[in-house]
NUNUKE-215864 format. One record per residue (C-alpha): residue in one letter; residue number from 1; x negated, y negated, z negated. Coordinates in pm, 1 decimal. Example, Ala and Ser with C-alpha at 12.3 -4.5 7.8 and 13.67 -1.06 7.14 Angstrom:
BEGIN
+------+-----+----------+----------+----------+
: code : pos :       xx :       yy :       zz :
+------+-----+----------+----------+----------+
:    A :   1 :  -1230.0 :    450.0 :   -780.0 :
:    S :   2 :  -1367.0 :    106.0 :   -714.0 :
+------+-----+----------+----------+----------+
// end
This chain:
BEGIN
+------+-----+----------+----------+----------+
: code : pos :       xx :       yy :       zz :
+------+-----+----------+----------+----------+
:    X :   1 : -18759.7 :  -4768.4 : -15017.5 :
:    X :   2 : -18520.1 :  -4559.6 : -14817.1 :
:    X :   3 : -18610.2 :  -4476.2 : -14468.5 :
:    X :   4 : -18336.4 :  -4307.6 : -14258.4 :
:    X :   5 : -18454.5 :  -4188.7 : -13883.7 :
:    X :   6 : -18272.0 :  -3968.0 : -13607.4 :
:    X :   7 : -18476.9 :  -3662.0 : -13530.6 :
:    X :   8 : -18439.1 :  -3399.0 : -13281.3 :
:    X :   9 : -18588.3 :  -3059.9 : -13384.6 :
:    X :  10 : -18847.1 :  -2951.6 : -13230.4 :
:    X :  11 : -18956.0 :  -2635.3 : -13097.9 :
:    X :  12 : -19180.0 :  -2668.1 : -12764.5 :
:    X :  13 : -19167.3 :  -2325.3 : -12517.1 :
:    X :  14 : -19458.3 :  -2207.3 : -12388.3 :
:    X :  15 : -19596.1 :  -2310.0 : -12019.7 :
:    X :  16 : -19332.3 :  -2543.7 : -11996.5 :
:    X :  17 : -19426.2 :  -2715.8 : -11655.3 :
:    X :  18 : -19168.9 :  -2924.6 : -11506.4 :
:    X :  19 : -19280.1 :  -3235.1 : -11641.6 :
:    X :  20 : -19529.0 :  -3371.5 : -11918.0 :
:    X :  21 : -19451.9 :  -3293.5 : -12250.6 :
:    X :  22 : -19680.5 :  -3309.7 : -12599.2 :
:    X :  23 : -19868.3 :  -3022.0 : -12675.7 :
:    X :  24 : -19915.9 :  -2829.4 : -12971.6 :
:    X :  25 : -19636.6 :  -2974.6 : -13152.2 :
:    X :  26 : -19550.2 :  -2710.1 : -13451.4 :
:    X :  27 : -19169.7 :  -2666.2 : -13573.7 :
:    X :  28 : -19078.2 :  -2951.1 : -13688.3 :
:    X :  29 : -18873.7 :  -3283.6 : -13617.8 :
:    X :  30 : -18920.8 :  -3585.0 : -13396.0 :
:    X :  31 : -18802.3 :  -3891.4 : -13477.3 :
:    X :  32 : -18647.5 :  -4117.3 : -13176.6 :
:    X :  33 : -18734.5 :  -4482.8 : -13151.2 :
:    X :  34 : -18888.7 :  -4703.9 : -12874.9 :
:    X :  35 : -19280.5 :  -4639.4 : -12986.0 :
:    X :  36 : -19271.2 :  -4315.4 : -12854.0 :
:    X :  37 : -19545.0 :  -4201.0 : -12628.7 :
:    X :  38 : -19502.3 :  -4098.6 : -12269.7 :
:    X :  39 : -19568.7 :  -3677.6 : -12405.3 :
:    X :  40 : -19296.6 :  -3787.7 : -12674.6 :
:    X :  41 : -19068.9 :  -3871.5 : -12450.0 :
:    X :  42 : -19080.3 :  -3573.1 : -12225.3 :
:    X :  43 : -19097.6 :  -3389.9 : -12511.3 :
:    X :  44 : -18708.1 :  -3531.5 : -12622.7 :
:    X :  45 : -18603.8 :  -3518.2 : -12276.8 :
:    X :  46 : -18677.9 :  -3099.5 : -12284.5 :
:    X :  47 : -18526.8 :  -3046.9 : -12623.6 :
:    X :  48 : -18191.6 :  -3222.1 : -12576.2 :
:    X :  49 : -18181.9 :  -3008.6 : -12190.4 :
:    X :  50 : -18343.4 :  -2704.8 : -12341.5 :
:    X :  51 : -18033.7 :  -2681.4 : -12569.4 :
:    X :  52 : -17799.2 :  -2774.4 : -12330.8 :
:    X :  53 : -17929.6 :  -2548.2 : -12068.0 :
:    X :  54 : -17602.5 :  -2221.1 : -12030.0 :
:    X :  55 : -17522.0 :  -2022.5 : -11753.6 :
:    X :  56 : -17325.2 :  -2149.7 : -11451.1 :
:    X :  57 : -16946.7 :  -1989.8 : -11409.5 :
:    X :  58 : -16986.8 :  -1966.1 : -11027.4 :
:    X :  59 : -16546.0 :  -1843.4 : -11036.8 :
:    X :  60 : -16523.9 :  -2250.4 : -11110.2 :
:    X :  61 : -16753.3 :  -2310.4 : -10830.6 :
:    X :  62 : -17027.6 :  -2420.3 : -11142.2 :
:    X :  63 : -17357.3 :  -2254.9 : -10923.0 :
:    X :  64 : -17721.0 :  -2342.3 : -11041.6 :
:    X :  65 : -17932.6 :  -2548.9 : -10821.5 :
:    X :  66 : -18242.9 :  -2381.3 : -10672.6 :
:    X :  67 : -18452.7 :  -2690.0 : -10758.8 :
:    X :  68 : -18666.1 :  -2581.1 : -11090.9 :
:    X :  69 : -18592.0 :  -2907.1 : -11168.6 :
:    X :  70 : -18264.4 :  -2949.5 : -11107.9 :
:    X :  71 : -18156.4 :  -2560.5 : -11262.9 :
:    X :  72 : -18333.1 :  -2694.6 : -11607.2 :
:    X :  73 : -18143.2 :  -3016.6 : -11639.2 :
:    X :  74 : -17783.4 :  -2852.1 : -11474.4 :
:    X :  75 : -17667.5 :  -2792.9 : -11806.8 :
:    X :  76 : -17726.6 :  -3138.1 : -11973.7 :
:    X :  77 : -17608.8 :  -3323.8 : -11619.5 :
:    X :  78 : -17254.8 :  -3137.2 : -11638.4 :
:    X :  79 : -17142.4 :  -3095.3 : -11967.8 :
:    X :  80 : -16867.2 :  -3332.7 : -12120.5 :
:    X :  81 : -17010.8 :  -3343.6 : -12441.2 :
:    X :  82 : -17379.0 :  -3260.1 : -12431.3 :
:    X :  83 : -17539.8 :  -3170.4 : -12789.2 :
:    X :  84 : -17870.6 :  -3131.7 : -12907.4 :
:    X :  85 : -18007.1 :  -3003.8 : -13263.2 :
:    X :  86 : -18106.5 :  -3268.4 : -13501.6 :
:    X :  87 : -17944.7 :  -3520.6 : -13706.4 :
:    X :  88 : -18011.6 :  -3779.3 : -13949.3 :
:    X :  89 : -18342.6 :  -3748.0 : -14167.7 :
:    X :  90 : -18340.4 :  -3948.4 : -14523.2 :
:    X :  91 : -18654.2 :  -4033.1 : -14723.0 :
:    X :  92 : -18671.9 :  -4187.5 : -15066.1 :
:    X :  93 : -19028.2 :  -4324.7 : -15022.7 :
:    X :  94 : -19061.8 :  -4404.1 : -15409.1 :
:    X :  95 : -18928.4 :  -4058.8 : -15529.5 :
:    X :  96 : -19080.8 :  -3801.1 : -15200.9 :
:    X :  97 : -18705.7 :  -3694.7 : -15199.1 :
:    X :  98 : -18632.3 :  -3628.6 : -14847.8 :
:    X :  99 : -18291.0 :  -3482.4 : -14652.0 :
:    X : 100 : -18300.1 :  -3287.3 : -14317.9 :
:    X : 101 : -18014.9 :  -3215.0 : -14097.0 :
:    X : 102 : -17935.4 :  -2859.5 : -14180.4 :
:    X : 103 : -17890.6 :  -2530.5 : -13888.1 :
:    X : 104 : -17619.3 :  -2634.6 : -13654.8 :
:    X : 105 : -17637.8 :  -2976.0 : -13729.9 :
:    X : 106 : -17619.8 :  -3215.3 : -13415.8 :
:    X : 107 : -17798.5 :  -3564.5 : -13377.4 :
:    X : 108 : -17492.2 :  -3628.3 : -13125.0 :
:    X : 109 : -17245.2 :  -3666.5 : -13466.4 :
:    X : 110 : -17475.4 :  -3925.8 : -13645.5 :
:    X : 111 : -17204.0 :  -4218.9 : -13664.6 :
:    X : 112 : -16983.8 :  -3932.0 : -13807.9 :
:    X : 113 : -17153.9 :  -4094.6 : -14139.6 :
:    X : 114 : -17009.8 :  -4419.8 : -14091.4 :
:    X : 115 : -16663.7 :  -4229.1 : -14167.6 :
:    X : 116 : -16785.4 :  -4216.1 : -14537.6 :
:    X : 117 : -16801.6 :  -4523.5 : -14577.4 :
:    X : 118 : -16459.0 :  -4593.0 : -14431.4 :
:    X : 119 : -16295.0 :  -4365.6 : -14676.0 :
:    X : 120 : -16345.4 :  -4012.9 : -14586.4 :
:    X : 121 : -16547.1 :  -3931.6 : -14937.3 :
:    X : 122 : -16813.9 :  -3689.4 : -14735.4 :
:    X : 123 : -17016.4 :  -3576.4 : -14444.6 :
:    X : 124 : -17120.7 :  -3211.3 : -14395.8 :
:    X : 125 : -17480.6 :  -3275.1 : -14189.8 :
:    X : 126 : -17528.7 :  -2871.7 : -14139.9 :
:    X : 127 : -17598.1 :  -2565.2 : -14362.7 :
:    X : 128 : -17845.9 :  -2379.6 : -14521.6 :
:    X : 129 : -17956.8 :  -2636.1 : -14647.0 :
:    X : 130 : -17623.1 :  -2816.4 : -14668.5 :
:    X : 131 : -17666.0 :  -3192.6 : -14693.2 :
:    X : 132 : -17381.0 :  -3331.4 : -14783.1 :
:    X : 133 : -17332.0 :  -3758.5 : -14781.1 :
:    X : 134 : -17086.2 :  -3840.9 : -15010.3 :
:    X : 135 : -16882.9 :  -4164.7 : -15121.2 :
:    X : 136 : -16884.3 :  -4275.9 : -15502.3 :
:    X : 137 : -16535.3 :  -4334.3 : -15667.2 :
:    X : 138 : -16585.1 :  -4616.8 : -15678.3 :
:    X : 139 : -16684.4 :  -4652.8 : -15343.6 :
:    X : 140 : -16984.3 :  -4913.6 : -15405.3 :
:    X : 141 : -17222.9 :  -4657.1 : -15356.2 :
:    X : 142 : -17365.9 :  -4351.6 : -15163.1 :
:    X : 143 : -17477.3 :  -4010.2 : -15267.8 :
:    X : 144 : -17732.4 :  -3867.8 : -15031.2 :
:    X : 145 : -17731.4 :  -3456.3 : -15176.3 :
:    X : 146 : -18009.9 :  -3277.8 : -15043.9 :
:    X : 147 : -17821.7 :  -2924.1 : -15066.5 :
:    X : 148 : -17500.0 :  -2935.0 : -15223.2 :
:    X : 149 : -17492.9 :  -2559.3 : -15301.5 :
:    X : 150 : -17759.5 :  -2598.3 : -15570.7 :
:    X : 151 : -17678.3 :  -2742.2 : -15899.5 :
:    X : 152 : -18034.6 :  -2857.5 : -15910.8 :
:    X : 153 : -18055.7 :  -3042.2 : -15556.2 :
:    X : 154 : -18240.9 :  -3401.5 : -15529.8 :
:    X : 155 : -18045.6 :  -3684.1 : -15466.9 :
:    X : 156 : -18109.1 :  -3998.7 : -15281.1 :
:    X : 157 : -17858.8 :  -4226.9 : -15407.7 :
:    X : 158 : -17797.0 :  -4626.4 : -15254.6 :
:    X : 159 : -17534.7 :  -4850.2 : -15273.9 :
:    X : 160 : -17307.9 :  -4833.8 : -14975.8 :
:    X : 161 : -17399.7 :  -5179.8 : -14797.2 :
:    X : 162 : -17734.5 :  -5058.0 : -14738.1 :
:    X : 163 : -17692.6 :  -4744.7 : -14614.7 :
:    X : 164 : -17417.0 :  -4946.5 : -14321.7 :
:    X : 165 : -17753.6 :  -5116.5 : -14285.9 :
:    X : 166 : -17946.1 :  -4832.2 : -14234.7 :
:    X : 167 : -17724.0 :  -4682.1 : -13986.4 :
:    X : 168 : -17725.9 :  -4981.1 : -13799.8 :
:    X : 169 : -18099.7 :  -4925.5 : -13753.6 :
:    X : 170 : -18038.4 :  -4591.0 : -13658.0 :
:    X : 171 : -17865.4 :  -4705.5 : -13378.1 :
:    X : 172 : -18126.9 :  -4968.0 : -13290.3 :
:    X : 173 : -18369.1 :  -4675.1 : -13272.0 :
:    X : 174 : -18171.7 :  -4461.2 : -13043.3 :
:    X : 175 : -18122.2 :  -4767.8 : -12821.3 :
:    X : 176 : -18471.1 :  -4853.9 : -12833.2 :
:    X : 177 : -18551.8 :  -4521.7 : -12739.5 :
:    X : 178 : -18279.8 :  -4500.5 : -12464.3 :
:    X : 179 : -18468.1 :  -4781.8 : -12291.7 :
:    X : 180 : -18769.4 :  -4654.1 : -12300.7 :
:    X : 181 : -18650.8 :  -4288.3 : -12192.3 :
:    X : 182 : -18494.2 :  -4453.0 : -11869.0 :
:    X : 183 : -18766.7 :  -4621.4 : -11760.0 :
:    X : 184 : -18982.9 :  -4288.6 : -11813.4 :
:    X : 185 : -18698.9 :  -4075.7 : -11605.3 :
:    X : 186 : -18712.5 :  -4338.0 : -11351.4 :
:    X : 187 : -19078.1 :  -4228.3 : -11338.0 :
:    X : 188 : -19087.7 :  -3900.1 : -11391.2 :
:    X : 189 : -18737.3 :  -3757.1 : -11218.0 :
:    X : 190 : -18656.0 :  -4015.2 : -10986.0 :
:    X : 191 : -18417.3 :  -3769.2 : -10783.3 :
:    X : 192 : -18200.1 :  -3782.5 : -11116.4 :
:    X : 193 : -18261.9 :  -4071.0 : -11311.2 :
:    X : 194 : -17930.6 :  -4220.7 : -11351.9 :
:    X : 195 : -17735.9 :  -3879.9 : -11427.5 :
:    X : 196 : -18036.5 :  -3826.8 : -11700.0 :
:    X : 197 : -17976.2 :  -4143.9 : -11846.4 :
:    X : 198 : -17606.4 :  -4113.5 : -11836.6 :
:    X : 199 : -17599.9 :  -3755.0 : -11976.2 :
:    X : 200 : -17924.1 :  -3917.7 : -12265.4 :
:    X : 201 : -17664.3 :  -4192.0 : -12419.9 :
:    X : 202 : -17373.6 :  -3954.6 : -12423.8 :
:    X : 203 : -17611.3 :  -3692.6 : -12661.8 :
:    X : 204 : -17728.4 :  -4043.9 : -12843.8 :
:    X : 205 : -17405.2 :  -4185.4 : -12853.6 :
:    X : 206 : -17518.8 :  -4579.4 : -12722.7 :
:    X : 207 : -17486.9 :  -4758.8 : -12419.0 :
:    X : 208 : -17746.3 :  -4778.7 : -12138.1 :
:    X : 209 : -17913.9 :  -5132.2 : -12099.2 :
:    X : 210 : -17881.6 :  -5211.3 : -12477.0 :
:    X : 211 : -17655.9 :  -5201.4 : -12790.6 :
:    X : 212 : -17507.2 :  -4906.6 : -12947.4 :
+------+-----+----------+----------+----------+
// end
C-alpha cells in the first residue's frame, strides 16, 4: 500500500515558552492531519512561525511588536507568501521504500505535484536527497525516485490515478488539520486567532472552514 502524508520537519528549540508544545520530540517529521494532539498542534503552529520568523525593516515602517507573543508570530502574520520546511512524505508499505522532502523543500508547494500529472513530466521536492516525481511516457503512471542522483535509488512507482487520489487525501489532511488548528488558536492565542488561521491556510494552501 502507498501512504503519502504532509510533514513539517521538526526541530523543537529549547525553553520554548509561549505556548504548549510536545516535548522531547527528536529531528524528525510530523505529519499534519486532524488526530493531532493539543502538544502536536502547538508544536506545527511553532515550526511553520519559527521559520517564518525575519527581522523587521523598520525604513518600511515593518517594527516588531513588544508582545513575546506577538514578535514570534510577526513574521508568519505579515508575509505574502509564508513557507515552512517540509513537504510530501511517500511510503511503499509492502516494499519499506520511503521518500522525504529533501533540504529546502517547502510543504507550502505540495499541489506543485499535481502539475505532473497535467503534463509537466517532473517535480523537484528538494535536494540532497533529491526526490524527484516523475511522469511515465506514457503518462499512465508515476515514478516516485527516492534520490535521482543515484543510479541505485528506490523507487515507488503507481499508476497515475492513484497517486491524483492520494493527493486528494493530502489535502483532506491539511484541511482536517486546519480545523482543528483554528479551534486550538482560538484557545490558545485568542488576541490573534483569525490572522493565525489566515496566515496557517496560506502555508497549507486550503481554505478555512473546509475544502482545499
Amino acid at each position: 500500500m502507498i501512504v503519502l502524508q504532509p510533514v513539517l520537519e521538526v526541530h523543537v528549540p529549547a525553553r520554548f515558552t509561549l505556548w504548549p508544545v510536545a516535548e522531547g520530540l527528536p529531528f524528525t517529521y510530523l505529519a499534519l492531519d486532524g488526530r493531532l494532539t493539543s502538544a502536536e498542534v502547538g508544536t506545527a503552529l511553532m515550526l511553520i512561525a519559527d521559520y517564518n520568523d525575519s527581522d523587521p525593516d523598520p525604513a518600511v515602517g515593518d517594527d516588531r511588536p513588544s508582545d513575546p507573543v506577538a514578535s514570534f508570530l510577526h513574521g508568519l502574520l505579515t508575509s505574502d507568501a509564508p513557507i515552512v520546511a517540509g513537504g510530501l512524505r511517500a511510503m511503499d508499505t509492502s516494499t519499506g521504500v520511503t521518500l522525504l522532502p529533501g533540504c529546502c523543500s517547502g510543504l507550502e508547494d505540495w499541489r506543485d505535484v499535481y502539475d505532473v500529472l497535467d503534463g509537466t513530466g517532473e517535480v523537484f521536492l528538494g535536494h540532497d536527497p533529491d526526490p524527484v516525481v516523475q511522469l511515465s511516457g506514457s503518462g499512465d503512471s508515476v515514478r516516485l525516485v527516492v534520490d535521482i542522483e543515484r543510479s541505485d535509488s528506490p523507487v515507488i512507482e503507481l499508476p497515475a490515478v492513484e497517486l491524483r487520489r492520494l493527493l486528494d487525501g493530502v489535502g483532506r489532511d491539511l484541511a482536517d488539520f486546519l480545523a482543528l488548528a483554528a479551534d486550538w488558536v482560538r484557545v490558545h492565542l485568542p488576541d490573534h486567532a483569525e490572522p493565525v488561521i489566515d496566515a496557517l491556510a496560506r502555508v497549507l494552501v486550503v481554505r478555512p472552514g473546509g475544502g482545499d
